[in-house]
C-alpha positions as CSV (number, residue, x, y, z in Angstrom):
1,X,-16.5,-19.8,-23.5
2,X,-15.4,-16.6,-23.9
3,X,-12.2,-15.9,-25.9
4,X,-9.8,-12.8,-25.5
5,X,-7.3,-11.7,-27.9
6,X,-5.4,-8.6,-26.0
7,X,-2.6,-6.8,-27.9
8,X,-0.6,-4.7,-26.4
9,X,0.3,-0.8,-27.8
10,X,2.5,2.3,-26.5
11,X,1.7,5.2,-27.8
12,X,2.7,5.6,-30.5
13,X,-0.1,6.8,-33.3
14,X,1.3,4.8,-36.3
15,X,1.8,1.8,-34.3
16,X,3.4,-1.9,-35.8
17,X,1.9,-4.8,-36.0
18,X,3.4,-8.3,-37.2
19,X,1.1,-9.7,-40.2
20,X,-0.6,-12.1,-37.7
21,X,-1.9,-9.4,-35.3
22,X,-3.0,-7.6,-38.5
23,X,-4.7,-10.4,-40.0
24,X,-6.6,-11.0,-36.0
25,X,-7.6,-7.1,-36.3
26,X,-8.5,-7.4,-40.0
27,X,-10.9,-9.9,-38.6
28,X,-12.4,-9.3,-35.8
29,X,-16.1,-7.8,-34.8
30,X,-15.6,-6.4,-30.9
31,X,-13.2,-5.0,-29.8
32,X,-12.4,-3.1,-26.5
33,X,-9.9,-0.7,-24.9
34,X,-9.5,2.6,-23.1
35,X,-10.3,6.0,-25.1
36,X,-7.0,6.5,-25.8
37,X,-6.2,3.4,-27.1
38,X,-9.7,3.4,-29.3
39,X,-7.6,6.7,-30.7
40,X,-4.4,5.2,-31.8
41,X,-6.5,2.1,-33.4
42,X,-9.5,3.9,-34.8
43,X,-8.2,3.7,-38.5
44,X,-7.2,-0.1,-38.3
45,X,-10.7,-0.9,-37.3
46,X,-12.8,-2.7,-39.4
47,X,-15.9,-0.6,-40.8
48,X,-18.4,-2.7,-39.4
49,X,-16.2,-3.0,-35.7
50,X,-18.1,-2.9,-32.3
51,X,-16.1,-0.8,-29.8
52,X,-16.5,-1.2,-25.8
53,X,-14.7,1.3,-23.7
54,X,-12.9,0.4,-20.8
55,X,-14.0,2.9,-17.9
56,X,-15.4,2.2,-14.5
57,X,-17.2,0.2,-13.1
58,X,-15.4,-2.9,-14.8
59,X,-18.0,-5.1,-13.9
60,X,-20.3,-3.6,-16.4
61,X,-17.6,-3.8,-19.0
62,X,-17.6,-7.3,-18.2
63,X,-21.3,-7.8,-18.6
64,X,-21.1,-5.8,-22.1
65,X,-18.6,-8.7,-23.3
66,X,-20.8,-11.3,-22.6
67,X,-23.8,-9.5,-24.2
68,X,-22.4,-8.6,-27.5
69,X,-20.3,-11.6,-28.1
70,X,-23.3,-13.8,-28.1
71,X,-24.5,-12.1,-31.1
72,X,-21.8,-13.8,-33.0
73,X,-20.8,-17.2,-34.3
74,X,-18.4,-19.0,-32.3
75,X,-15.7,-18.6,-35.1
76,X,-16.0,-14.7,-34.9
77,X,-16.6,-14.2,-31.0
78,X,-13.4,-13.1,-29.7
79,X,-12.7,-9.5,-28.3
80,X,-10.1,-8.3,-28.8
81,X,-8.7,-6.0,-26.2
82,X,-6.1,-3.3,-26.7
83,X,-3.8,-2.5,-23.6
84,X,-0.9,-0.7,-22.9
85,X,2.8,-2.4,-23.2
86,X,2.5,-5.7,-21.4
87,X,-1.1,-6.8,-20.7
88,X,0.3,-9.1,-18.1
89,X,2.4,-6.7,-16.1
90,X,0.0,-5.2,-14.1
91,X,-2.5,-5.0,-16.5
92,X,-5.9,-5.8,-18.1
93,X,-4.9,-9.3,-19.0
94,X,-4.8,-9.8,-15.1
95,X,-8.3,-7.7,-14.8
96,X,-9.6,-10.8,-17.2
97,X,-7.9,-13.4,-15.7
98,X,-9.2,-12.5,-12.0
99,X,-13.1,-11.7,-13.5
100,X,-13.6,-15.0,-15.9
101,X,-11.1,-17.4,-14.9
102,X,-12.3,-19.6,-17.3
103,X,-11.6,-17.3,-20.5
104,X,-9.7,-18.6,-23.0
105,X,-6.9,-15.3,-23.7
106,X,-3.9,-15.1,-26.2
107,X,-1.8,-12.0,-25.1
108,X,0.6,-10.5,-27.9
109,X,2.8,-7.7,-25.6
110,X,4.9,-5.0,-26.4
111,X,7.2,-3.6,-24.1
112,X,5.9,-1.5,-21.0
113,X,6.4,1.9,-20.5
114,X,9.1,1.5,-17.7
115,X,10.8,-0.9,-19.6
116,X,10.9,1.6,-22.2
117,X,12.0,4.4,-19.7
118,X,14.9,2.5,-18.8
119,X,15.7,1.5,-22.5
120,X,16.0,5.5,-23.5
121,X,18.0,6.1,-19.7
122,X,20.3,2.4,-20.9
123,X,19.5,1.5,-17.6
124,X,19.5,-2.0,-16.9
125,X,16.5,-2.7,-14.9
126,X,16.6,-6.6,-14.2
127,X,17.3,-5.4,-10.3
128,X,13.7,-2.4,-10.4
129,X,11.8,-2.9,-8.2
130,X,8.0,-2.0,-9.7
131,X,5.2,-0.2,-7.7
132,X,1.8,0.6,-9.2
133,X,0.2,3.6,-8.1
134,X,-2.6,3.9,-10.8
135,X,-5.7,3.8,-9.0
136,X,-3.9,1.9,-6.3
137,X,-2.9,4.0,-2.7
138,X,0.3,4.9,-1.3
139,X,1.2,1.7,1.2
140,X,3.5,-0.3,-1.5
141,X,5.3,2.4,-2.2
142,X,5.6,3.3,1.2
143,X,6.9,-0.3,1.8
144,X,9.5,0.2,-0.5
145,X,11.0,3.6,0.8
146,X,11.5,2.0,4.1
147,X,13.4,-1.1,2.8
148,X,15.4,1.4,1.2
149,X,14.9,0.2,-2.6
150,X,17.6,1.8,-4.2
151,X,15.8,1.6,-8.0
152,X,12.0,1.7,-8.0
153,X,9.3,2.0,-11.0
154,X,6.6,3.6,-10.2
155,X,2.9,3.6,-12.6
156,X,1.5,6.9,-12.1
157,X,-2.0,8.5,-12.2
158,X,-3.2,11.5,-12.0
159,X,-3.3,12.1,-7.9
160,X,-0.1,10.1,-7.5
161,X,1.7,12.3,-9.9
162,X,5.8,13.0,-10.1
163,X,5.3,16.2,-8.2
164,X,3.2,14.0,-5.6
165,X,6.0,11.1,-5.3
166,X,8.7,14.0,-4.5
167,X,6.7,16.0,-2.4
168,X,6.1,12.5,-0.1
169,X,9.4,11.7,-0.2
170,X,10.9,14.4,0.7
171,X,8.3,14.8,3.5
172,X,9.3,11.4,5.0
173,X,13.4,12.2,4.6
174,X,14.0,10.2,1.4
175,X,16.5,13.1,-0.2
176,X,18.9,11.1,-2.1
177,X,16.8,9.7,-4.5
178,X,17.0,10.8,-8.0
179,X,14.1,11.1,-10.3
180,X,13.3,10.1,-13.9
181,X,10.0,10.8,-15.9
182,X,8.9,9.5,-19.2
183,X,6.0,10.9,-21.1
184,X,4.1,9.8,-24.1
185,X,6.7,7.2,-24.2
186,X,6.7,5.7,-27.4
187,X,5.4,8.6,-29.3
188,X,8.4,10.1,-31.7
189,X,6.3,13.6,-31.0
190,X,5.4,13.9,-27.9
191,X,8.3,11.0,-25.8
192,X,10.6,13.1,-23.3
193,X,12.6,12.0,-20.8
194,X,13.5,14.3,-17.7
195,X,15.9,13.2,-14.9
196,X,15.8,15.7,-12.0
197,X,15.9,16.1,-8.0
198,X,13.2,15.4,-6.1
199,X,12.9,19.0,-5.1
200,X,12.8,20.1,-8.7
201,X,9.9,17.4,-9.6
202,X,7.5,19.1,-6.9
203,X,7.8,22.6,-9.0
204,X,6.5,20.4,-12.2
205,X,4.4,19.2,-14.0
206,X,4.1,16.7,-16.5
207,X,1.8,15.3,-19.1
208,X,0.0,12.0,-18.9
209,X,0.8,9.4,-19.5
210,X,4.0,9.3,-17.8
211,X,6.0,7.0,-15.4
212,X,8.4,7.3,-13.4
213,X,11.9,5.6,-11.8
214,X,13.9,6.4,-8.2
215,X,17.4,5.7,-8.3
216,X,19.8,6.4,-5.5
217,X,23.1,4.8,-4.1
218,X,22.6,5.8,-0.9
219,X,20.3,4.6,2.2
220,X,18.5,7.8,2.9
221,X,18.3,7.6,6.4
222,X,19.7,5.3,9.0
223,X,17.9,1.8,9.7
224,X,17.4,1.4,13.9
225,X,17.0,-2.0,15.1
226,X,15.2,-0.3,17.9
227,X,14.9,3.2,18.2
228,X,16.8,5.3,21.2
229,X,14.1,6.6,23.5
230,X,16.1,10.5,23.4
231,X,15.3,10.6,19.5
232,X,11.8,10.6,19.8
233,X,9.9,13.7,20.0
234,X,8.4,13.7,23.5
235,X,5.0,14.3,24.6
236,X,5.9,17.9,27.3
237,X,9.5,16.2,26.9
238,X,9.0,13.3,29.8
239,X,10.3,10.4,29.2
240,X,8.3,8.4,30.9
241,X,5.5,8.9,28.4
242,X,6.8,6.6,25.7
243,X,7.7,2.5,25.6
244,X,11.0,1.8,26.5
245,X,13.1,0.6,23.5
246,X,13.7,-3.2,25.1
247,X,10.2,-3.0,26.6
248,X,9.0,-2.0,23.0
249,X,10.9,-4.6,21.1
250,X,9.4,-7.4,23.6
251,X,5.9,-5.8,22.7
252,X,6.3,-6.4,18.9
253,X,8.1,-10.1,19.1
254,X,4.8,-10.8,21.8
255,X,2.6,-9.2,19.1
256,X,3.8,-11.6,16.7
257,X,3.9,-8.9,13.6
258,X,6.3,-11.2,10.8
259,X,2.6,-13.3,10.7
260,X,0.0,-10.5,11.0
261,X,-1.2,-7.6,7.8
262,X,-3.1,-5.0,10.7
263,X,-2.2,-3.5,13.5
264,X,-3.9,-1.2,16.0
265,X,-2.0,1.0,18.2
266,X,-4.3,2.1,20.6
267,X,-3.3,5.0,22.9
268,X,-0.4,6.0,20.5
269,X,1.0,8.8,22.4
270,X,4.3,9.5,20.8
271,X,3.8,6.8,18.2
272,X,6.6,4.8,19.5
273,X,5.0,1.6,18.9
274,X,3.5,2.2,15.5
275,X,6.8,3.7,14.0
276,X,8.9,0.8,15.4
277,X,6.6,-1.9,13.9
278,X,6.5,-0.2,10.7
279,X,10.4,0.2,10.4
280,X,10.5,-3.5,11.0
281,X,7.7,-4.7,9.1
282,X,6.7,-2.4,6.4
283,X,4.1,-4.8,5.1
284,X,1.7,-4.1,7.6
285,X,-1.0,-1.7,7.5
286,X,-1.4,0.2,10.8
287,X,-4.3,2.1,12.4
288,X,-3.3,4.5,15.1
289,X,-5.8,6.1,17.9
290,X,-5.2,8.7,20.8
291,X,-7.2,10.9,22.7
292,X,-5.0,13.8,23.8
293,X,-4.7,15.8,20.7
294,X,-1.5,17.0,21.6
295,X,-0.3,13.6,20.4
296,X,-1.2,14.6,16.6
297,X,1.6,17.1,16.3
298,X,3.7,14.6,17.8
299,X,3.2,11.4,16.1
300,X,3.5,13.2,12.9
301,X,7.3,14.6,13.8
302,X,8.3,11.7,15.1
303,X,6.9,9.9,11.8
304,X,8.7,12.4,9.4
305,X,12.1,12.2,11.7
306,X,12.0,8.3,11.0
307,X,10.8,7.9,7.9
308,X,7.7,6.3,8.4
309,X,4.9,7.5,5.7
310,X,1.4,5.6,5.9
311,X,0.4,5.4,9.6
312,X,-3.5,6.4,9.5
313,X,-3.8,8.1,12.6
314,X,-7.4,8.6,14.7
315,X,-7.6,11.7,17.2
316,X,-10.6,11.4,19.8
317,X,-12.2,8.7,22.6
318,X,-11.3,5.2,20.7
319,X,-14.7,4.4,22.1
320,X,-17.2,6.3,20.2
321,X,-14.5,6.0,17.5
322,X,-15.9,4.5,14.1
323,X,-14.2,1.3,13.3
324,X,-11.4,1.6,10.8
325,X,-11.7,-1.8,9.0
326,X,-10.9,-2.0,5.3
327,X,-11.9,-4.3,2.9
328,X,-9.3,-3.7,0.8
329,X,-6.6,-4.8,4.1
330,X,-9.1,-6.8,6.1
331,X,-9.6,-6.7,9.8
332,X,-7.2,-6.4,12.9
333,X,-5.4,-9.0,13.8
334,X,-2.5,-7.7,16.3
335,X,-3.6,-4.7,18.7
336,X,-1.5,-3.1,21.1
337,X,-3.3,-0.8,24.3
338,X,-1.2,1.5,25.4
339,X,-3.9,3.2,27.2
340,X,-6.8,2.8,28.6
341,X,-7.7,5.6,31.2
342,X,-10.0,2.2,33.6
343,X,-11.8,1.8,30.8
344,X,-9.8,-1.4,29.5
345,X,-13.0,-3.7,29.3
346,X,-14.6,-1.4,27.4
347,X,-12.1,-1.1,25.1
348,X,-11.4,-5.1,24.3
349,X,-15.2,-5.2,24.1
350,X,-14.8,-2.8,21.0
351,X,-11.9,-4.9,19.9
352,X,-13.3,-8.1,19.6
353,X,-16.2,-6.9,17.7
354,X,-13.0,-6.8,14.4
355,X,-10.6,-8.8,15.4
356,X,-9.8,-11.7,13.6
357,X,-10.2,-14.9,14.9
358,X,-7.0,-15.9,16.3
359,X,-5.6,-12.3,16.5
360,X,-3.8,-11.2,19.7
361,X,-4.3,-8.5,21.8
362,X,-1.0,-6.9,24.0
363,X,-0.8,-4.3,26.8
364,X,1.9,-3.8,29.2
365,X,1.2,-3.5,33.0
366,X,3.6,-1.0,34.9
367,X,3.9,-2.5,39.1
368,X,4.0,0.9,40.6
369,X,3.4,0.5,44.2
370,X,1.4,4.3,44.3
371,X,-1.1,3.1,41.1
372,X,-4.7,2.9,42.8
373,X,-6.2,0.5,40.2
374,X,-4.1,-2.3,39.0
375,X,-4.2,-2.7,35.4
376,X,-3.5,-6.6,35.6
377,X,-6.1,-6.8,37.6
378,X,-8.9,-5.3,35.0
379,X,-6.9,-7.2,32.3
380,X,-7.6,-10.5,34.1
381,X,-11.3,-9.4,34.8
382,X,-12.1,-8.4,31.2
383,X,-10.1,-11.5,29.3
384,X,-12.3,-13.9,32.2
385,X,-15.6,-12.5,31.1
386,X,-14.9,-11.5,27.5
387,X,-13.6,-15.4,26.8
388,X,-9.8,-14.3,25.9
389,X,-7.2,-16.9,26.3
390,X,-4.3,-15.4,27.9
391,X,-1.0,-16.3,27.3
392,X,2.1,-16.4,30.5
393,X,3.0,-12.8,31.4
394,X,6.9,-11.8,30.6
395,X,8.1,-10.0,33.7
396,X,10.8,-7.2,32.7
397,X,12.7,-5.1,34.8
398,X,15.0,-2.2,33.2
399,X,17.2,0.0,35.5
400,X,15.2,1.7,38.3
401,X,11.9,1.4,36.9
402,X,9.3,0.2,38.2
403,X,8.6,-3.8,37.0
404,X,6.4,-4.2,33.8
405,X,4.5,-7.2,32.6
406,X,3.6,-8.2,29.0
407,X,0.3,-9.3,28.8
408,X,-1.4,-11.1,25.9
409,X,-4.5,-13.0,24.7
410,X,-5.8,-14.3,21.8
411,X,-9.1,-14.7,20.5
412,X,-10.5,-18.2,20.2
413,X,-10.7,-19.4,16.4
């Protein structure tokens, strides 16, 4: 079996050690770490020290371990790994634990850098939440901008910089944020600390490392249990081109959305239905497609006026479409059609090639008396021959309009 030893640093270049880390160091034969940590340690090294850099692809790292520490005797196999801060908080003590589960690992932390950030700021932080963006994408920090976080630690890289985190907020309404950068923290020559607006952070830039913490003490933008139709921006300002706010609610409870991760939002239009689910359930991930490109401009406004970063959005004929499926998020399991120009089969056909066993698919089917093709009628058809089970229409009439049904079916597990 394997055995790690992982130690955490800042950086600091003179770091301290207690006497039992040195005498671990002292003794050891590989050790591992990423180039800037293999800086700050070079002179504690012993002479004779093996030395594995942590870069990508990790599995080749991995496969390096096991090479070189069966070279040695048992009593001298460890590797000792040097991370930054705490190796367990979202760190390479995880990245061992997740890739030999069966390691034997002794971590000896030091404090992270946004614990450190809010030490110098004497800002308690038992009440942060923490979002990693190091090598990571946008949605978790998306996800907490729309629950309105009010203190948020971000781990930065060099895409998702400070100037990048303002410029998004911002962007998506999030003004009343402050912002607070630490660099080099831990390193008496190089450790500042900035606090700025958000609109100063996009004009600058800062060296890595660096991480950073939002504070504000007010809810940026009001929270709609339901969005009033008039706010939206309209598609040629008719208001019969977008889901009725009750009619839209019943679509998402039918859709089920507490209990699924992906939605598709087929035939977005103004994006109604993709901006109220992610108001409501910011966890999910949510792939929107339309065909009039007119609909780009407008989904994006509407997006920005909510406060609603991370829809991915798909212009052009769903159809000949490439299918969005991510490994990372895994595949549909709620879709909404909210168009389908008689080509409905067609459509679900595409569907059920992704969607998840047990995943739902809901449309809504207007009764106008003057509509040649009834779309119940092609929803019956397809769900008969493409072996859907459907579940009991709701019936809803609003005001004047016209009746509309909410249709669903599932796919068989």
């Amino acid at each position: 079996m394997i055995s790690f030893v992982v130690i955490g640093i800042t950086d600091n270049p003179n770091p301290w050690f207690p006497p039992e880390v040195i005498d671990i160091i002292k003794n050891g034969k590989v050790f591992s770490g990423g180039k800037r940590h293999h800086e700050i340690m070079a002179t504690f090294l012993p002479t004779d020290a093996e030395w594995i850099d942590i870069t990508v692809p990790l599995d080749a790292v991995f496969e390096k371990y096991i090479s070189l520490t069966t070279h040695h005797s048992p009593l001298t196999s460890s590797i000792i790994v040097f991370a930054s801060g705490d190796p367990l908080f979202l760190g390479f003590a995880n990245t061992i634990k997740r890739k030999m589960p069966e390691a034997d690992i002794v971590v000896y932390p030091t404090f992270n850098s946004l614990q450190m950030l809010a030490h110098r700021l004497l800002m308690p932080y038992h009440d942060m939440r923490i979002v990693s963006l190091t090598g990571r994408p946008w949605p978790e920090f998306d996800k907490a901008l729309i629950e309105r976080t009010d203190k948020i630690g971000v781990l930065t890289d060099k895409e998702h910089t400070p100037a990048a985190i303002a410029q998004r907020m911002l962007e998506y309404g999030y003004t009343d944020y402050t912002m607070h950068v630490g660099e080099h923290l831990g390193n008496p020559a190089l450790e500042k600390v900035t606090t700025l607006t958000l609109a100063e952070a996009t004009k600058r830039y800062f060296p890595m490392p660096n991480c950073v913490i939002l504070t504000s003490h007010l809810s940026p933008l009001t929270s709609h249990f339901g969005i009033p139709d008039q706010a939206f921006a309209l598609l040629d300002g008719r208001e019969k081109m977008i889901t009725k706010m009750p009619i839209r609610l019943l679509t998402l409870q039918a859709l089920d959305l507490p209990k699924k991760h992906v939605l598709w939002d087929i035939g977005f239009c103004t994006g109604s239905i993709s901006i109220e689910a992610r108001l409501q359930f910011p966890h999910l991930h949510i792939e929107a497609f339309e065909i009039r490109p007119e609909c780009e401009a407008i989904i994006h406004e509407n997006a920005r006026r909510f406060g609603v970063p991370g829809i991915n959005i798909h212009m052009g004929d769903f159809l000949q479409a490439a299918v969005p499926v991510d490994s990372s998020t895994g595949n549909p399991d709620a879709v909404f059609i909210g168009g389908h120009g008689g080509r409905l089969k067609d459509i679900i056909a595409k569907v059920l090639t992704v969607l998840a066993p047990g995943g739902c698919i809901v449309m809504n089917s207007v009764k106008a008396p003057k509509v040649l093709t009834d779309s119940h009628q092609l929803w019956d058809e397809a769900c008969s021959e493409l072996g859907l089970t459907q579940q009991p229409p709701m019936r809803i009439v609003i005001d004047d309009h016209h009746p509309i049904e909410i249709l669903k079916a599932i796919k068989p597990i």
